[in-house]
Every structure is written in structure tokens, then in C-alpha cells.
N, C-alpha and C positions, 0 to 999 in steps of 0.2 A: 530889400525886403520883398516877401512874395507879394504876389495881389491878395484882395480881400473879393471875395466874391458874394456878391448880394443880389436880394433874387425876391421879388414880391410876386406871390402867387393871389393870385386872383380869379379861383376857378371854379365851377359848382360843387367839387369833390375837395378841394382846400383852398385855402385863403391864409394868410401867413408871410413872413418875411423868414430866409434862411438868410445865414453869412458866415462864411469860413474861410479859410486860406486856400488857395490854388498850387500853393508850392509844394516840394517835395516831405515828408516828414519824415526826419532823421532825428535820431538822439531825441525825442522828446519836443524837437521842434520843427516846427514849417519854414522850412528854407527856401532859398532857390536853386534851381541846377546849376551845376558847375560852367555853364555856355550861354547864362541866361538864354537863353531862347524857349520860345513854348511852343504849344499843339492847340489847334481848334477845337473846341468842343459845338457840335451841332446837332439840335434839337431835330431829330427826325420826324416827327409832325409838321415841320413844315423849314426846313433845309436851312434854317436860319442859322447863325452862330448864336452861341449860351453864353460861352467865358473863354478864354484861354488858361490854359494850366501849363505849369513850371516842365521843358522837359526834362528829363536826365540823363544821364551819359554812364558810359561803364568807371568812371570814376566816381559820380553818386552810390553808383554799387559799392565802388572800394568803401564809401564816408559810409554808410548805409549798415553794411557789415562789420566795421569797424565796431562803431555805435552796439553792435548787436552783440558784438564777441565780449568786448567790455561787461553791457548788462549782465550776461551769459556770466561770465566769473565773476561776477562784484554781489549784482542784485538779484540774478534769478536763479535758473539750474537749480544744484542741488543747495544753491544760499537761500532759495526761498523754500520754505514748508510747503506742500501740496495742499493745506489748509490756507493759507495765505493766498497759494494761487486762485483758490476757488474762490474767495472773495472780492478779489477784483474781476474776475472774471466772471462773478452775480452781479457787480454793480456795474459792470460794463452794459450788459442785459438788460438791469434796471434802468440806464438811462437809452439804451434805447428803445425801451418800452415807453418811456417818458414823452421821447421825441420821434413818435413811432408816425403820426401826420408827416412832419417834415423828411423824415427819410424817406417814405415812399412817396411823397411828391417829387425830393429830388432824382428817384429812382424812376419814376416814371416818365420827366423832363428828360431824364439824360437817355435810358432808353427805349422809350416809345411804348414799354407796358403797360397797361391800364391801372390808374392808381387803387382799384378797388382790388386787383391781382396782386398788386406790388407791398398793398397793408395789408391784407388777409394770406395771402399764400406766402411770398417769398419773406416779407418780412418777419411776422410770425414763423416760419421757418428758423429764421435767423437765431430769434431769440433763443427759439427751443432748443437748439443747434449748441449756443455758448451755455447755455445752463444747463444741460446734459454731460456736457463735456466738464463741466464747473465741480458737478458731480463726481465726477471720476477724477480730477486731480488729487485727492489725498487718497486713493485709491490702486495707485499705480505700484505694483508688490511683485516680488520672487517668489520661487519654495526652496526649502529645503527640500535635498538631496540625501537620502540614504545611501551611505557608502558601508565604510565602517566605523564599529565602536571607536574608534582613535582617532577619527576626521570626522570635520562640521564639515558639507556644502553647502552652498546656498547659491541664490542668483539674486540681482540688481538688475534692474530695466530704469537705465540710465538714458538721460535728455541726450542726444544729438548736439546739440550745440547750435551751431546757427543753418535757417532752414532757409530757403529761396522757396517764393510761393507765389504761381504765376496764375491769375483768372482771366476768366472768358468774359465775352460784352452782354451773354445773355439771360443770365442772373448773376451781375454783380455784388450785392448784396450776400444772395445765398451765399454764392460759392464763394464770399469771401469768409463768411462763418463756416461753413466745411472745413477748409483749409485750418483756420487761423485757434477751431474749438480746441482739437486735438494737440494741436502744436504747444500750446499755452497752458493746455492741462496737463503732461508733462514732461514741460520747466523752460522749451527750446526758446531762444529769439528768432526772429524773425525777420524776413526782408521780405516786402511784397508788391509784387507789379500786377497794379489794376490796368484793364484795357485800356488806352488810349482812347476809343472810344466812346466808355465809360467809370470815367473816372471819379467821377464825382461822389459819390454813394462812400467810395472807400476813405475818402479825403474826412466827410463828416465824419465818419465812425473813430478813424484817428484822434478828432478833435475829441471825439467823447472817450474815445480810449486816454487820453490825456488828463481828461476830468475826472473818471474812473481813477486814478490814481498810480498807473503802470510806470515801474521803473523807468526812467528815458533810456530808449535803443532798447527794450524790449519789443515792442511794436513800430517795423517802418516802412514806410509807403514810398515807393519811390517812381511816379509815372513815367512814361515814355514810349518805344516802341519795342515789338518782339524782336528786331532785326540787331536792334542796341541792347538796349537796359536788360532783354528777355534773356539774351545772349549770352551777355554778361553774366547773370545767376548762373545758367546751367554750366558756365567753365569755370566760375569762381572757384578757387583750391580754398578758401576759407568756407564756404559752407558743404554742409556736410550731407544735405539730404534738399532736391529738389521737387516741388507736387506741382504737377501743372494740370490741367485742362482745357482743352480745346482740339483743334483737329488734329488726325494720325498723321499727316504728313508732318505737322509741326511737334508733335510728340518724337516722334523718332529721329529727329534734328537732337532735340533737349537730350534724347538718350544715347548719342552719338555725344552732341557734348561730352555728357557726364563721364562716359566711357574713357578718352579721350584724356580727360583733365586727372579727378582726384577719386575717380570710382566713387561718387558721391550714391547712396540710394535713391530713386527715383521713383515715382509713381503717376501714373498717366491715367487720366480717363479724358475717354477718345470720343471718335465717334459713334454714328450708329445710323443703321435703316432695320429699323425694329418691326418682327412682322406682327400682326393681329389676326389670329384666327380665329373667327365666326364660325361656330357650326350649328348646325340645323335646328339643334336642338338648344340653343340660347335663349334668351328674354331677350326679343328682338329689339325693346322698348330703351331697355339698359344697355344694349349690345350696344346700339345708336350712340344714345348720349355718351359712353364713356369712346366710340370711337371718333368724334366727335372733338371731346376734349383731349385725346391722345395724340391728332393732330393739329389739330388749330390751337390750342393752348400755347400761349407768349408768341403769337404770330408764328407758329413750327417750330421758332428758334430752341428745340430740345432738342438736345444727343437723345433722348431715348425716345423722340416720338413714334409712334404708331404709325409711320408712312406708307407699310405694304400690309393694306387692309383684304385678309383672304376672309371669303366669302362659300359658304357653301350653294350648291347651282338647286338644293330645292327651295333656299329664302332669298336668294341673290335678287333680282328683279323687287320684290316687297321692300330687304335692306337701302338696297339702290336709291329706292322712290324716298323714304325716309331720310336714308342720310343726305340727299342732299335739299328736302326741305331742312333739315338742319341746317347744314351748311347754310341756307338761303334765310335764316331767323341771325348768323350770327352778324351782330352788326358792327361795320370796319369805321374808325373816327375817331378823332380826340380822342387820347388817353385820361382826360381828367372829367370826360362828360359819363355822366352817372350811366347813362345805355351803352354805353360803347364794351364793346365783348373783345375787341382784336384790334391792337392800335397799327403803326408803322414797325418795318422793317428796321432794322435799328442803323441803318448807314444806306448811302447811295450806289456804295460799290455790293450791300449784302440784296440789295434790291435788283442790281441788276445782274446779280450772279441766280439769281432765285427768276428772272423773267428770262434768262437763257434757258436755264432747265425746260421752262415750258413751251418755249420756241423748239426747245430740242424732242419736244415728247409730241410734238403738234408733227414735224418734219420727219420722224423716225415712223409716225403711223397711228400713234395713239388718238384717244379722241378725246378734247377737253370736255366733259359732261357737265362742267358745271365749273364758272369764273375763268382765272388765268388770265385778269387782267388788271389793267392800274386801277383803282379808285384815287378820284381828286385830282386836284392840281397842283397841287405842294403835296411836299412830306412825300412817304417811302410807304406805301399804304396798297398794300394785293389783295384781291378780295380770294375767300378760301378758295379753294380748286379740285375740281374732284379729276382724275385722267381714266378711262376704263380703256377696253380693247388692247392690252401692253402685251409686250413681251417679256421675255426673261431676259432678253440680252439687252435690251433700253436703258438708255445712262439714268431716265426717272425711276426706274424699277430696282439698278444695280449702286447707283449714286446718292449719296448724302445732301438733301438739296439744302435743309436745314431752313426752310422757308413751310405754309402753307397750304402745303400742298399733297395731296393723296393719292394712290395709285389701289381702286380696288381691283381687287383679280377672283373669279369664278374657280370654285375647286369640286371636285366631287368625292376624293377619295381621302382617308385620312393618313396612310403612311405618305402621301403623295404631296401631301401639303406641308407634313414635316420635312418632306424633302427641300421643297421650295423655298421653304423656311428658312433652313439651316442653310440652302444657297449664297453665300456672302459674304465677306473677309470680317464680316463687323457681328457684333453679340454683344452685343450692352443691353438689350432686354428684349421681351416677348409680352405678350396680351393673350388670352384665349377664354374664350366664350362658350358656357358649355353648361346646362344644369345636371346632367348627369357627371358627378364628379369624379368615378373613377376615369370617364374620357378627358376632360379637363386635366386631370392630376399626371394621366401617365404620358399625352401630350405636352403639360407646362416642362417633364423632366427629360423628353428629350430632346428637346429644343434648346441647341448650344446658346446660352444669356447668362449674364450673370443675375439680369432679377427675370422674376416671369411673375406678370400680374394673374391672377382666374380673377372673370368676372369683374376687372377693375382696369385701369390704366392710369399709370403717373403718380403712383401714392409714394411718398417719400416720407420717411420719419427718422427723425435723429438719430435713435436706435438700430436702426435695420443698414447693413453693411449696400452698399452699393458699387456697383462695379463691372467692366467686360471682361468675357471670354473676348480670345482672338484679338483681332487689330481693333479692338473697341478700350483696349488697357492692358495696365498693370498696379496691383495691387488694390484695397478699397478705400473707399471711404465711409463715412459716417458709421455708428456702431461702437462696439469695442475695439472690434476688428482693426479699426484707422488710426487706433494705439500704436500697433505694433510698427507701424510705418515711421513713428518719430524716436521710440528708444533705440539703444543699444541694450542689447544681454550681455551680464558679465557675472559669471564662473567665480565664484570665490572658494577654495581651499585653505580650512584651517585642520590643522594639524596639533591635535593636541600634545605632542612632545612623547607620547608614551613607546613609540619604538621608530623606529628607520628601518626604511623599503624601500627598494626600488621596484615593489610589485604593484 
């Protein structure tokens, strides 16, 4: 049997005892991996070990899928009502709105985000995520086709059948509600790999997806590593549709798999070096704060931060002065202490991939203006980082550090800055600053992204599709839009009997 994991919080922001299984969950139950062996989990606040969790193997994949295919014809697909699904799929919601303290404490334990981030943005997230989507499961419809008087068309926007669904370490939580709303709304099973790094978040939600009432092998967890388990998914000839997230280099592996194995659909969202364009004529006040939270927000670790912060050269020096007394108010520490704005790095290998970059921005010529260096003695903890004086050719300026860290750049002309802009194999989003709006509007549309904030940075809503241009994806997410990525279309012809054609 797996371990049980227990876990007494004791912190100004919660207080609480959690306990759940560390094993795999297949068919409705927490098992163990097929190798018994497990993975470390470590508290990045302070490098210690959490728990160990079950690992799995591509043979947990085989039990995992299995389980899924089963549910898939028995209890779910088109055997459950899209009213049914939406029911479990509110009370899944419901409970963890119920146990909304404990999730985002264990979210904030396992990765280093501040728990007031982890209940207020991602969590709520969450919810809103499965209860939108809970919405749309009895929802999911064809048209008729006009042809002729003597034939009915119509279409069917049929489940997929079983889905491989792989998340990233840096909103666990969310991005496992992104994934899992859409899939469930309609009819698919599922198999799903939480990070290794952060596994835990997904593990509880299991346990409540359990309570909620889900068929067993509709919902399955299966942890491990991208090298294994991840692997696994994207060649498996039983499922039929892959969604992953996290970097391009490891997105295009999964679609190299998929290619490869059973031409399963795929959808990737990638990376990103999102630019922010300040122009002269902004709310310098609001410019600030949201670029600000554009990058520092979850310790950088966003695909879509705000890392190439352009500036125009008649507010540049004023912005400068300000943003980095910001930077210098955000305070780095405990993720469960009530002041703390930006915890740890969420691993010791993401920390010291994030202090190369700025060795490499320090040695290439840039100038640190502000941080770019450890805070503390334990834990995985960068205090923010401002770099000015860059180039265009600088691995900080052209490279995803994923850490934070900012790069402002001085502009003066505006075709010149959508130049610089659009500089970049990645387009997963843009920011632009500007109270005259037809500048804003005709700047947010030519700038290659799939989202472009005016006047805002990082706003996310269940509703609104998400997604890159270029090597930043394929396909969306959230919205309606993230529908079409789990049905099939199917063509139906009826033939009312009144003549024969071959026309």
C-alpha cells in the first residue's frame, strides 16, 4: 500500500493538519508504482525533504489507461449525460472550495508560492476554471446542415476518448484545472502527469475528485518523470489526444512523439519572453505596478511574463527610478509569512539555471541595476532583478530565464519598438501602456501574441482563450475555444429513402 502523507501546518497564514496518499491514483484508487520506488519531494524554502511519492513507470501508464478506456465505455463518454458530468464537476468545485486553506497551503509548501497567491489567484482560479467548464458540459452540440429536401445532416462533437495531460511545477493547481475542466466537460478520461516536483496539489484534488463522486478511471494521476511516465503518454497508441505545458524544447519532443506513434492531437503551450511596451504617454503610476507584477509575479516562473520591459527615452529615467523602488518594496521570504510578496525558486536546479542567466547578462555587458543575487541561507530565494544597458543579441534579452528577472530597454520610435518586439521565436503574449487608445490598440494588433494585455498585465479568466503564436504553442486553452481540442466532429447523413443519387 502507498504511504499516507501527514503534514501539520503551523504558520501565521494556516494552521491545519493535511493527509492523503502519495501513490499513484488509477481506477479510482491510490496505488503504488509498478517498481515500488519513489521521488523526493523538497520544500524549497528551505531544501529540506516534504514526503516521498510513489514513482511510475510506462507501465503505470499501460494500468492508468486501461482504467481510463474502461470508464470511457462503461461510465463516462457518451454513457454519462452532459448534465451528470456538470454535477460532479460542481461538486468537485465545491469541495475544493470547502478545502480551499489546505490546498493552497499544500500548494505553497510544495512550490514556494506565497500562500495568500496560492488562495487568492491560483486557487480561485481553479475553481472558476471547473465551474465554467461544469457549465458547458450539457452544452456541447452540432448543427444541422442544409443540403437537400431528401437528406438530414447534422454533426456530433464526440469525447476523444482517453486524454494524456501533462503539467508544469509552476502553477500546479491552475494548470491542472485548465487541463482537466475541458477534458471532463466533454465526456474524455483522462491520465495525468503532475510534475515531479510538484506533485502534491494534484494528489489531494484526486482524493477529492474521489469524494466528488467520479466514476473510477475517469480521473488518473500518475507521478513520475518527463523522461518516463511523460514519455510514455505522448507514444501511448491508446490515447488519443495529448495537452502538455511547459518548455518548447520539451513540447516538440511530445509532438515528435505523437507524430511518430498514433497521430494522436496535440496541444502545447510553450514558452515565452513577452515584451511590455511603455509609452510616454502612459499612467506612469499603473505603468509601474502592473510591470512589476508582470515580472516578479510567482518568482517570474510565468510563460507569459513581462521580461522585456520597453521604455520610451522621454519617461525612461523617471520609470527606471520607480520601478525599481518597487522592485526594492517587494519583499523575498517565507511563503506562509503574511508580508512576504515573492517566495523561493521552486527547485535548486530552477535556481541555479536563473543565477547563470545573470552571470551570463553580468559577462556579456549588461548592468545589474538592481538585485541578482541570493537572499538567505537556505531555500532557492533571488531577490527581483532589474538588467539595463542590453542588447539585442544577449541570451537575457533573447532567452526564456523563467526566473525574476527583467531586462528594461530605452526606445524612442514606435514602428521601431514593434520591431524589437516581434524580435523572437516565442509570442505567447504582449503588455502595452498607452492612454491614448487608438496607439495602444493599433500597437497591441501588431504585435505577433496570442494575448496582448492594454494597460494591464497577467489577467487570466476562465473564459478568455489563451495561447502562442510561433514556438510559444499550439492550439488554446481556456474559453470555448479549449472545447474543440478534446472532441471529434462527426458528419452524419440521413437519407430519407425518397430517391437514389450518386449526385
Amino acid at each position: 500500500m502507498p504511504s499516507t502523507f501527514s503534514y501539520q501546518f503551523d504558520t501565521p497564514s494556516h494552521k491545519g493538519i493535511t493527509e492523503f496518499s502519495t501513490g499513484l491514483f488509477i481506477n479510482g484508487e491510490f496505488v503504488d508504482g509498478s517498481e515500488n520506488s519513489t521521488i523526493d519531494v523538497i520544500n524549497p524554502a528551505t531544501g529540506k525533504l516534504i514526503t516521498k511519492i510513489s514513482q511510475g513507470t510506462p507501465k503505470d501508464v499501460d494500468r492508468a489507461v486501461a482504467a481510463a478506456q474502461h470508464a470511457f465505455e462503461t461510465s463516462w463518454g457518451l454513457k454519462c449525460p452532459g448534465a451528470e458530468r456538470a454535477k460532479l464537476m460542481n461538486k468537485l468545485a465545491d469541495l475544493m472550495e470547502e478545502h480551499e486553506d489546505e490546498l493552497a497551503a499544500v500548494e505553497a509548501l510544495d512550490n514556494g508560492k506565497t500562500f495568500y497567491w496560492a488562495k487568492n489567484a491560483d486557487l480561485k482560479g481553479a475553481i472558476d476554471c471547473i465551474r465554467y467548464y461544469a457549465g458547458w458540459a450539457d452544452k456541447i452540440q452540432g448543427k444541422t446542415i442544409e443540403t437537400n429536401d431528401g437528406k438530414l445532416v447534422y454533426t456530433r462533437h464526440e469525447p476523444l476518448g482517453v486524454v494524456g495531460q501533462i503539467i508544469p511545477w509552476n502553477f500546479p493547481l491552475l494548470m491542472l484545472s485548465w487541463k482537466i475542466g475541458p477534458a471532463l466537460a466533454t465526456g474524455n478520461a483522462i491520465v495525468l502527469k503532475p510534475s515531479e516536483f510538484t506533485p502534491l496539489s494534484a494528489l489531494l484534488t484526486a482524493k477529492l475528485a474521489k469524494e466528488a463522486g467520479f466514476p473510477p478511471g475517469v480521473f488518473n494521476v500518475v507521478n513520475g518523470y518527463g523522461a518516463t511516465v511523460g514519455a510514455a503518454i505522448a507514444e501511448h497508441m491508446d490515447i488519443e489526444k495529448v495537452a502538455f505545458t511547459g518548455s518548447t524544447l520539451v513540447g516538440r519532443k511530445i509532438m515528435e512523439a505523437a507524430a511518430k506513434t498514433n497521430l494522436k492531437k496535440v496541444t502545447l503551450e510553450l514558452g515565452g519572453k513577452s515584451p511590455n511596451i511603455i509609452f510616454d504617454d502612459a499612467d506612469l503610476e499603473a505603468a509601474v505596478n502592473w510591470a512589476a507584477f508582470g515580472i516578479f509575479w510567482n518568482q517570474g516562473q510565468t510563460c507569459c511574463a513581462g521580461s522585456r520591459i520597453f521604455v520610451h527615452a522621454k519617461i525612461y529615467d523617471e520609470f527606471l527610478h520607480l520601478f525599481t523602488e518597487k522592485a526594492k518594496q517587494v519583499k523575498v521570504g517565507d511563503p506562509f509569512h503574511p508580508d512576504s510578496k515573492q517566495g523561493p525558486q521552486v527547485s535548486n536546479a530552477q535556481f541555479d539555471r536563473i543565477m547563470s542567466y545573470i552571470d551570463s547578462g553580468k559577462d556579456e555587458g549588461a548592468t545589474v541595476h538592481h538585485g541578482g543575487v541570493r537572499v538567505g541561507d537556505e531555500g532557492y530565494f533571488i531577490s527581483p532583478t532589474i538588467f539595463t544597458d542590453t542588447r539585442p543579441d544577449m541570451k537575457i534579452v533573447k532567452e526564456e530565464i523563467f526566473g525574476p528577472v527583467g531586462v528594461v530597454i530605452k526606445f524612442d520610435d514606435d514602428e521601431d519598438v514593434i520591431r524589437q518586439a516581434n524580435d523572437t521565436v516565442y509570442g505567447l503574449a504582449c503588455s502595452v501602456f498607452s492612454q491614448n487608445i487608438n496607439r495602444a490598440l493599433e500597437t497591441a494588433h501588431k504585435l505577433k501574441a496570442g494575448t496582448a494585455w492594454v494597460n494591464c498585465a497577467n489577467m487570466l479568466h476562465a473564459s478568455v482563450p489563451f495561447g502562442g503564436f510561433k514556438q510559444s504553442g499550439i492550439g488554446r486553452e481556456l474559453g470555448e475555444y479549449a472545447l474543440e481540442n478534446y472532441t471529434a466532429v462527426k458528419a452524419v447523413h440521413v437519407n430519407f429513402g425518397h430517391q437514389w443519387s450518386v449526385a
